[in-house]
C-alpha positions as CSV (number, residue, x, y, z in Angstrom):
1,X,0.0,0.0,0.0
2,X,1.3,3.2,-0.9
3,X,1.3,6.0,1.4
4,X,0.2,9.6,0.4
5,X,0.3,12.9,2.6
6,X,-1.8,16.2,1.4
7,X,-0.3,19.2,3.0
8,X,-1.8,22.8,3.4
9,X,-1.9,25.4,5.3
10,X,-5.6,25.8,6.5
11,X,-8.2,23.6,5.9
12,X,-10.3,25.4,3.4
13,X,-7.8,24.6,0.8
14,X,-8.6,20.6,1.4
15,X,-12.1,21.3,1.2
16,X,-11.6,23.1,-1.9
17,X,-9.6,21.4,-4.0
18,X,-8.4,18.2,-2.5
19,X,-10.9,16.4,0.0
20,X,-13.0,15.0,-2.8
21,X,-10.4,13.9,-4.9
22,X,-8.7,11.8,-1.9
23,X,-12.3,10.4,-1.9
24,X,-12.4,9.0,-5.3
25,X,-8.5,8.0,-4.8
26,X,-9.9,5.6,-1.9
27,X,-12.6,4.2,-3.7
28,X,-10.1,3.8,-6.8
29,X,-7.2,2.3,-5.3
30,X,-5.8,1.0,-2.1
31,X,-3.8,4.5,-0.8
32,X,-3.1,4.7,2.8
33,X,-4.0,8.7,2.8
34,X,-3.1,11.7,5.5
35,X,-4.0,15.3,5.5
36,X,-1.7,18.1,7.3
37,X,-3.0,21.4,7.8
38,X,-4.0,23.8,10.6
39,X,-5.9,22.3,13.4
40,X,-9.4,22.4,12.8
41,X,-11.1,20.0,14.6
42,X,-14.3,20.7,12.7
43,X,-12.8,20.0,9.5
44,X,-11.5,16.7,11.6
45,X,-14.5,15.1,12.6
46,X,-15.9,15.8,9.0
47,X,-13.4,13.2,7.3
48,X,-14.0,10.0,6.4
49,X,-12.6,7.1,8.4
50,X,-10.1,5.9,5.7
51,X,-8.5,9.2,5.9
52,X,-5.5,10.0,8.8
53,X,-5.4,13.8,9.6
54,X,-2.1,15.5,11.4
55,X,-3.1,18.8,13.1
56,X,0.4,21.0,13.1
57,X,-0.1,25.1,13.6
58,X,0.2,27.2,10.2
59,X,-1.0,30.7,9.7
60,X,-1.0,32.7,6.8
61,X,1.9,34.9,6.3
62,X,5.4,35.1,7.5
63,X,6.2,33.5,10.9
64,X,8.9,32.4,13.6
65,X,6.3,29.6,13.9
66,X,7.3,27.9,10.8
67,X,10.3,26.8,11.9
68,X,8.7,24.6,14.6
69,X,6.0,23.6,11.9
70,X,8.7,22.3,10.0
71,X,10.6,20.5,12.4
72,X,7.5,18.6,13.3
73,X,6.6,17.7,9.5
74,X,10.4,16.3,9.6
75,X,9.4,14.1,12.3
76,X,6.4,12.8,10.3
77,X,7.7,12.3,7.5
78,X,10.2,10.2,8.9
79,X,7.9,8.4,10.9
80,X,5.4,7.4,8.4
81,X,7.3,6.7,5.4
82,X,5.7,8.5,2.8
83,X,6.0,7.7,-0.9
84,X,4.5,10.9,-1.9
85,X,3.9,14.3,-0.6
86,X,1.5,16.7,-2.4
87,X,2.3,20.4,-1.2
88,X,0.1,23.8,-2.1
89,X,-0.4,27.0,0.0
90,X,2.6,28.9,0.2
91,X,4.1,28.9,3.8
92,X,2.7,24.8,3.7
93,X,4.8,24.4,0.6
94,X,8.0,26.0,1.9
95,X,7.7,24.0,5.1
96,X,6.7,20.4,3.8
97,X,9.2,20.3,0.4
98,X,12.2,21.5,3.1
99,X,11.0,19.4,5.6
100,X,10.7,16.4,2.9
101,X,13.4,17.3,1.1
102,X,15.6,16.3,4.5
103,X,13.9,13.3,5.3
104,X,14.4,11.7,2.4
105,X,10.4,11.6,0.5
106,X,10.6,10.0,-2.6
107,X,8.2,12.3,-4.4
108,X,7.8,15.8,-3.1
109,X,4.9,16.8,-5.6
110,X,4.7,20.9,-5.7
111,X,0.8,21.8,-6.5
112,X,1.8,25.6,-8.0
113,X,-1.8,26.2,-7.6
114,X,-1.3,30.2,-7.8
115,X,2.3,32.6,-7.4
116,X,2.5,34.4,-4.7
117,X,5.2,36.8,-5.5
118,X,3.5,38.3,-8.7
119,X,0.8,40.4,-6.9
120,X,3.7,42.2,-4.8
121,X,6.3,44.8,-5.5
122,X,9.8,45.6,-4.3
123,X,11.8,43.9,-2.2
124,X,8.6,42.0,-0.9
125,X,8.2,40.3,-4.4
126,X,12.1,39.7,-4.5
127,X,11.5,38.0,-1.5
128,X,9.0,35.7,-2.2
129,X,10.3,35.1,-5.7
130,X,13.4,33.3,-3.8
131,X,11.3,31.4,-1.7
132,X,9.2,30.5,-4.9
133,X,12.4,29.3,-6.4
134,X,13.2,27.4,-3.2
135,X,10.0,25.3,-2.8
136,X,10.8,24.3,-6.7
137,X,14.2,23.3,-6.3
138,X,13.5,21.2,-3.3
139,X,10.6,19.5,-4.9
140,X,11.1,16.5,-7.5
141,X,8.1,17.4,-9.4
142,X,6.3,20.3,-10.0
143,X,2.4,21.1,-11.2
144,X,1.2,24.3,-11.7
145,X,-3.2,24.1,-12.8
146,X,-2.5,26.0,-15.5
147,X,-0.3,25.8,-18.9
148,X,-0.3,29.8,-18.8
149,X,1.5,29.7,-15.0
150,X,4.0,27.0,-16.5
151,X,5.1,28.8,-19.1
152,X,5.1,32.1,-17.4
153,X,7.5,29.8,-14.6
154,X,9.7,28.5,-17.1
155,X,9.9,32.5,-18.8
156,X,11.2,33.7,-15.4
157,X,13.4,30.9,-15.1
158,X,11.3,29.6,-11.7
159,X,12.1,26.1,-12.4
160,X,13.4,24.4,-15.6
161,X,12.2,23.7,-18.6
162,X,12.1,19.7,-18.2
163,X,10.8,20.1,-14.8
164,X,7.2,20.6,-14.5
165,X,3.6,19.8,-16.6
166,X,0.0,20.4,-16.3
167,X,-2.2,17.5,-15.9
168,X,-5.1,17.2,-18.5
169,X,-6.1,20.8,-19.6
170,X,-5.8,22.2,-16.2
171,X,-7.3,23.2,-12.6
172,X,-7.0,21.6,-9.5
173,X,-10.2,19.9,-8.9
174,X,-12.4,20.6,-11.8
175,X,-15.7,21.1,-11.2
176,X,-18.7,18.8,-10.2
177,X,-21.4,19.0,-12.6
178,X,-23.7,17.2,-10.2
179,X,-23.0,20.4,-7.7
180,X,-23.3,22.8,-10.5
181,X,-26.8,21.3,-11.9
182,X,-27.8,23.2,-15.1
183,X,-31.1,21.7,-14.5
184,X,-31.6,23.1,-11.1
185,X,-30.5,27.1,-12.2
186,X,-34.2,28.5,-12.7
187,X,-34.4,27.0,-9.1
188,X,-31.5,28.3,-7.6
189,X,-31.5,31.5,-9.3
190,X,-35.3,32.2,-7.6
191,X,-34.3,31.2,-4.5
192,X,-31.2,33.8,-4.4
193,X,-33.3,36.6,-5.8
194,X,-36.1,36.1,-3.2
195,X,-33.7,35.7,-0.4
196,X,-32.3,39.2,-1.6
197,X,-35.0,40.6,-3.0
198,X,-33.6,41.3,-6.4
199,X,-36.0,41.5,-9.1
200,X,-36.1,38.8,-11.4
201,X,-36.0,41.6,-14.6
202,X,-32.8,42.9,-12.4
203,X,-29.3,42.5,-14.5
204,X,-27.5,41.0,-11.9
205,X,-23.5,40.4,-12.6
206,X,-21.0,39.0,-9.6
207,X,-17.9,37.8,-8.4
208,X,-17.3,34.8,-5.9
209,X,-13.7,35.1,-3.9
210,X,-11.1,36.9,-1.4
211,X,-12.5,40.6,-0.7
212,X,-9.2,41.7,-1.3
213,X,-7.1,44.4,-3.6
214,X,-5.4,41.5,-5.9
215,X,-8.7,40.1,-6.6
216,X,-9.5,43.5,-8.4
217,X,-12.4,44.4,-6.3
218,X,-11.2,48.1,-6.4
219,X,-11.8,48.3,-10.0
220,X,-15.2,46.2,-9.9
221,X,-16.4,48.5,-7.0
222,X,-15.2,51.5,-9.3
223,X,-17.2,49.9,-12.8
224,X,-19.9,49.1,-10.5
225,X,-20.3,53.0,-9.2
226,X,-20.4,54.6,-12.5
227,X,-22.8,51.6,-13.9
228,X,-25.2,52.3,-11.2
229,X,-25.2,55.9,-12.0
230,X,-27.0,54.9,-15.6
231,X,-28.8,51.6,-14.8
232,X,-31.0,51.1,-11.9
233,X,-31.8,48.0,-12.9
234,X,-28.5,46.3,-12.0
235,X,-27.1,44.7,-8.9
236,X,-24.0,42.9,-8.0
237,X,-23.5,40.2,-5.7
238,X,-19.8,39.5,-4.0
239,X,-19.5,36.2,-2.4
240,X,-16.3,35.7,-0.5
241,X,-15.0,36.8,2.7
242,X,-13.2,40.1,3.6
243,X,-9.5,39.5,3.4
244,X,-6.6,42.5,3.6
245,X,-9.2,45.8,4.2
246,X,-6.9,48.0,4.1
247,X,-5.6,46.5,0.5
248,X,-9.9,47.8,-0.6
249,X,-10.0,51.6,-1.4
250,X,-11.8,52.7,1.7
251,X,-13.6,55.4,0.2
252,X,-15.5,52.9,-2.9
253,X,-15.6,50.4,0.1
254,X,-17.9,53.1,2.5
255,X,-19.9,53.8,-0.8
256,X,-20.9,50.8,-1.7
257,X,-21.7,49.3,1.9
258,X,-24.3,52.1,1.2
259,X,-25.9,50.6,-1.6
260,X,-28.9,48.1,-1.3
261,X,-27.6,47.2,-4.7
262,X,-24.0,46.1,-4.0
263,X,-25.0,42.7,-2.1
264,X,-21.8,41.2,0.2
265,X,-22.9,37.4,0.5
266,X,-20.0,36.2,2.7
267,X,-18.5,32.9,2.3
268,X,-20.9,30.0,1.3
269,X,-20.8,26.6,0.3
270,X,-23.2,26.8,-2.2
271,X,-21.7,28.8,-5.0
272,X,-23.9,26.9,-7.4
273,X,-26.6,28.6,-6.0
274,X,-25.5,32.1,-6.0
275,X,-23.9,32.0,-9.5
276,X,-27.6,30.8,-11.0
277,X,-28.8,34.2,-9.7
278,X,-26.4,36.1,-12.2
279,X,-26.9,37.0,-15.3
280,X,-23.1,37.5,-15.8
281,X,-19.9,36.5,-13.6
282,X,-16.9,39.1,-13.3
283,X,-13.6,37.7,-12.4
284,X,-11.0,41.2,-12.2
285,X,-8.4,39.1,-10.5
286,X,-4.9,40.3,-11.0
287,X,-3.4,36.8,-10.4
288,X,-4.5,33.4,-9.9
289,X,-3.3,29.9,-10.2
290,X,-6.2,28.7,-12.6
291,X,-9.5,30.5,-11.5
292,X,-11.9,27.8,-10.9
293,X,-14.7,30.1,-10.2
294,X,-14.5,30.6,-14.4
295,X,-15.6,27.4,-15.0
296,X,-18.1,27.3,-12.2
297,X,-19.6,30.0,-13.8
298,X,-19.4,28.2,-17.1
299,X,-21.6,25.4,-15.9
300,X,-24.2,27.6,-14.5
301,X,-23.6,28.9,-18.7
302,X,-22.9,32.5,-17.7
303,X,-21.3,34.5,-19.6
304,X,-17.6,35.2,-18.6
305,X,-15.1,38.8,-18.0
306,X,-11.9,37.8,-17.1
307,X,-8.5,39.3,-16.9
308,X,-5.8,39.0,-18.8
309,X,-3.4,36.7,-16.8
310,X,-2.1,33.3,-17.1
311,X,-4.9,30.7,-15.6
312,X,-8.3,31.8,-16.7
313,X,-7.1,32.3,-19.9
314,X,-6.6,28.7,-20.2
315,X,-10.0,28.1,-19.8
316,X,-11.7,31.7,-21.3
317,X,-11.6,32.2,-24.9
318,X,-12.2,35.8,-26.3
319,X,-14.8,36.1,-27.9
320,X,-15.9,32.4,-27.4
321,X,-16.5,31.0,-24.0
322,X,-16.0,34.6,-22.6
323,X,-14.7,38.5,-22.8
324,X,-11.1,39.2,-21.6
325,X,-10.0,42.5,-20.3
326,X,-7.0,44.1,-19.2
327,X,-6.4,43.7,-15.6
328,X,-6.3,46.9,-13.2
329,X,-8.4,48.5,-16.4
330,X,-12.4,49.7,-14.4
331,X,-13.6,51.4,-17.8
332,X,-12.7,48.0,-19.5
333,X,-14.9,46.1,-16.9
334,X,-17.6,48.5,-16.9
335,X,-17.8,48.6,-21.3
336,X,-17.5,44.5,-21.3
337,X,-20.5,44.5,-18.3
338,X,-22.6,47.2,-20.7
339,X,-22.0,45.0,-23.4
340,X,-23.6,41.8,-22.3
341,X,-26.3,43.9,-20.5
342,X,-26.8,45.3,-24.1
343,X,-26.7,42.5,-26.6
344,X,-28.4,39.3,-24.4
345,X,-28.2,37.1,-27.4
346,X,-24.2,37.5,-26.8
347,X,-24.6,36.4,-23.2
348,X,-26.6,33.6,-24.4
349,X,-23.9,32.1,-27.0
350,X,-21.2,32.3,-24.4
351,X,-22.4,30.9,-21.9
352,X,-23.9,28.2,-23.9
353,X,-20.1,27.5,-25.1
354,X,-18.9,28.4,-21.4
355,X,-21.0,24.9,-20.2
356,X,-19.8,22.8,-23.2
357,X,-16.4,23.9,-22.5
358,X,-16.6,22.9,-18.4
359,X,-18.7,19.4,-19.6
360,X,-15.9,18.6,-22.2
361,X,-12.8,19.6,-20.6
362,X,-13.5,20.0,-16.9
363,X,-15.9,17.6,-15.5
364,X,-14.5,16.8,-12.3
365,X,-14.4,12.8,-12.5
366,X,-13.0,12.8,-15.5
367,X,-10.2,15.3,-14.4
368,X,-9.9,12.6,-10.9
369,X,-9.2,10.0,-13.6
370,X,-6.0,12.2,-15.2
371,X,-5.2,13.2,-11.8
372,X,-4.5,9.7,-10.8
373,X,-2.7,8.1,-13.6
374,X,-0.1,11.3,-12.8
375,X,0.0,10.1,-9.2
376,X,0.9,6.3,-10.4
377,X,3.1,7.9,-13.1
378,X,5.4,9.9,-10.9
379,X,5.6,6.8,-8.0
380,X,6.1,4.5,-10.8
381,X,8.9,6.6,-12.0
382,X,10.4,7.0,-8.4
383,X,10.4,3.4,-8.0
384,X,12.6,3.5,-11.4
385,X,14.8,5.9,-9.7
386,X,15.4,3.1,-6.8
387,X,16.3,0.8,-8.9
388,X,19.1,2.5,-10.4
């Protein structure tokens, strides 16, 4: 039985991305599975039997604490023998491929599901760069969710060029079609309106993620204000938790909390739900690893906006599945939201090709298949090694 260890730092990454693919692992194969992350004993008493869960303290950011986070994972890892060690998160990353790297793991597998260091400046962004650079060269394989971030990786000279590959078309996780029920939208999308009583002629356009500067939600707050000005008849919902206030211009921040028509949901587990209420789905994100949320939105067949950056571009097509604008650019986000307000047979076609795109590409247990083959592909190829 081979022995597999997900590491990240908090839970909500498992949840997201992880948890139900170590499901389908279990019912696929006979992998002795652990997860590491922050204690949450919540997220604990949630997991199935057949999964073995290490509390060890992480926090986001920068800490004297990681040193003792590492120390411990040293001591697991050596203790439990690991084949394979799947990192993502950044500090989680740093701390498990070191941590591996000196106990010996066969396969330190780097999830790049996002780079840190490209939504900072300065020194900050030298500094994480390094540690970017770091968490590649200690791990034996590398997987970014996106064949825009591998390339961009391999430009900056991140890791090289025969280290790394995307699995399938991209994403971590895919997205789960029997979640995201087309069938189910005319349902969803009235029971969101009534809870907030939006009209159902209302043009209602959103965004689901981080409250937070680098997810553009200064220039969506900015399109939104002058859109409102002109069209009473449109709302926008923002589904995510505050993250970084101070990164949110405080001034479009105070003006919008004064809006009945600027709706902040809060974190949810029922995205599906929320997204089946929009007419139109606004990702102004200045960097991501893929942008899931894009393809979520697909299968609800909303018409996409999406930046310009490596990720979401992978899966949004100009023109096709989607409209693509420069990021930091309000008055691009603002024309593009006009313009599917304007011409609905537009909307229509995209996110008609949006849906085939997600069911084609994306469906999550066909993505679980791919997924796993790489996991059998790099052991297989580390037992190779041994032999030499």
């Amino acid at each position: 039985m081979k022995k597999l260890c997900f590491i990240t730092t908090i839970s909500g990454t498992i949840k997201s991305f992880i948890l139900e693919f170590a499901k389908y692992m279990h019912e696929q194969s006979d992998y002795d599975i652990t997860f590491i992350c922050d204690k949450d004993d919540d997220f604990a008493a949630s997991l199935p039997p057949y999964i073995h869960y290490i509390p060890i303290s992480m926090k986001r950011g920068i800490s004297i604490g990681g040193i003792k986070a590492c120390a411990e994972m040293y001591k697991i890892f050596r203790a439990n023998k690991f084949d394979l060690i799947q990192y993502s998160t950044p500090n989680a990353s740093l701390y498990a491929s070191l941590a591996g790297w000196l106990a010996g793991v066969p396969v330190r597998l780097y999830c790049q599901w996002g780079l840190a260091f490209v939504g900072f400046s300065g020194l900050k962004r030298t500094i994480f760069k390094v540690i970017e650079k770091i968490v590649c060269k200690l791990s034996t394989w590398i997987e970014p969710d996106s064949r825009g971030n591998l390339d961009f990786c391999h430009e900056q000279k991140i890791y090289p060029q025969n280290k790394g590959s995307v699995v399938h078309k991209g994403s971590a996780s895919g997205v789960a079609l029997d979640k995201f029920d087309l069938s189910r939208k005319n349902t969803f999308r009235a029971e969101i309106r009534k809870k907030f009583n939006i009209p159902e002629t209302a043009f209602v356009y959103g965004f689901v993620g981080r409250i937070t500067g680098d997810k553009g939600i200064n220039e969506l707050l900015s399109s939104t204000r002058n859109l409102f000005d002109s069209h009473k008849d449109m709302y926008v919902l923002l589904i995510g938790g505050m993250e970084k206030e101070d990164s949110v211009d405080t001034e479009l921040f105070e003006w919008s909390k004064t809006q009945e028509r600027v709706i902040y949901c809060g974190s949810t587990n029922e995205v599906q739900k929320y997204m089946a209420a929009m007419d139109c789905y606004v990702m102004p994100s200045y960097r991501e690893g893929f942008g899931l949320t894009v393809l979520e939105a697909g299968a609800m067949e909303l018409p996409v906006i999406c930046t310009n950056i490596p990720g979401p571009t992978d899966a949004i097509h100009h023109e096709v599945n989607g409209l693509i604008v420069e990021k930091k650019d309000a008055k691009a986000i603002e024309d593009t939201v006009l313009r599917i307000y304007s011409d609905r047979e537009l909307a229509k076609q995209l996110g008609a090709a949006g849906y085939e795109n997600v069911k084609e590409n994306y469906e999550q247990k066909s993505l679980f298949k791919y997924i796993l083959e790489d996991r059998e592909r790099l052991l297989q190829e580390s037992l190779g090694r041994k032999k030499k």
